[in-house]
C-alpha positions in Angstrom: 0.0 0.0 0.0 1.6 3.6 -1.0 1.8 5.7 1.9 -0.2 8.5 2.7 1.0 12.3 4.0 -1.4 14.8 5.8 -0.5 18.5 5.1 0.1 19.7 8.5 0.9 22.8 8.2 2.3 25.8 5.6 5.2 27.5 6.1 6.2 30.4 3.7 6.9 28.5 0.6 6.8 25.1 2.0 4.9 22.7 3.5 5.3 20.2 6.2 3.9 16.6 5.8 3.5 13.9 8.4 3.2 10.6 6.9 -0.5 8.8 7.9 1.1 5.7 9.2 4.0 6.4 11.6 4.0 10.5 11.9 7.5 10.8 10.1 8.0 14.3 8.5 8.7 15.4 5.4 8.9 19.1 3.9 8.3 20.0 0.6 8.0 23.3 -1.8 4.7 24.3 -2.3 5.7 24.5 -6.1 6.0 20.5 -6.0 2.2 20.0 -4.6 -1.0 20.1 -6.5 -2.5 23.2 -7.5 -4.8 24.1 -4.3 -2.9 22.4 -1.6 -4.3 23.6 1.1 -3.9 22.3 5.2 -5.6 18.6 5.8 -5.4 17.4 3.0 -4.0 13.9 1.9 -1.6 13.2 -0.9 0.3 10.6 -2.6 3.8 10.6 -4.4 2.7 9.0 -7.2 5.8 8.4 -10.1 8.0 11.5 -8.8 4.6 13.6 -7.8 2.0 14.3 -5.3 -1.7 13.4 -6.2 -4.3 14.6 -3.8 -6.2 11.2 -2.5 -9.7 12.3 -2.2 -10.9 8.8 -1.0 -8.3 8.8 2.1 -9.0 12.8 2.7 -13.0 11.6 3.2 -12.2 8.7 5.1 -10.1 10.1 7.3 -13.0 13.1 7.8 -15.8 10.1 8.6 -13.6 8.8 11.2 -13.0 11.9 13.2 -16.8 12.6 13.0 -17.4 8.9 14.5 -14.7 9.7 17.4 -16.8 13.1 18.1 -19.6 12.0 18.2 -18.9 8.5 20.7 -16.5 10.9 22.5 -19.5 14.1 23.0 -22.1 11.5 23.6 -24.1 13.7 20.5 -26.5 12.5 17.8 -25.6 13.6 14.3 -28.4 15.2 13.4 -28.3 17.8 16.2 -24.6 18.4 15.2 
C-alpha cells in the first residue's frame, strides 16, 4: 500500500507533511504539490509527484466525526 502524508501545516513557501502511518516528517515546496494544496489534505507521491487522495481525505474526515460523536455522547443530526 503507497503511503499517505497529511498537510500539516504551511510554512512560507513550503509545507510540512507527516506521513498517515508512523507520523514521520517530510517538507516539501509548495511549487511540488498540487494546484490548491491547502492544510488537511492527503496526498500521494505518485511516479515523482504528489496526487491529492480524495478517498483517504474523506475517510479520514468520517472517522474523526465517528470519534466526536462517541466521545460528545451527540446525535448527528443535532450536530
Amino acid at each position: 500500500m503507497d503511503k499517505i502524508y497529511v498537510i500539516d501545516r504551511l510554512e512560507g513557501d513550503k509545507a510540512v507533511l507527516i506521513g498517515d502511518d508512523n507520523g514521520d516528517m517530510t517538507t516539501v515546496e509548495m511549487s511540488n504539490l498540487p494546484e490548491g494544496a491547502a492544510e488537511g489534505d492527503c496526498l500521494r507521491l505518485e511516479n515523482g509527484e504528489w496526487r491529492r487522495d480524495l478517498q483517504a481525505a474523506e475517510e479520514r474526515k468520517a472517522k474523526a466525526h465517528g470519534l466526536f460523536f462517541r466521545l460528545t455522547g451527540r446525535d448527528k443530526k443535532s450536530y
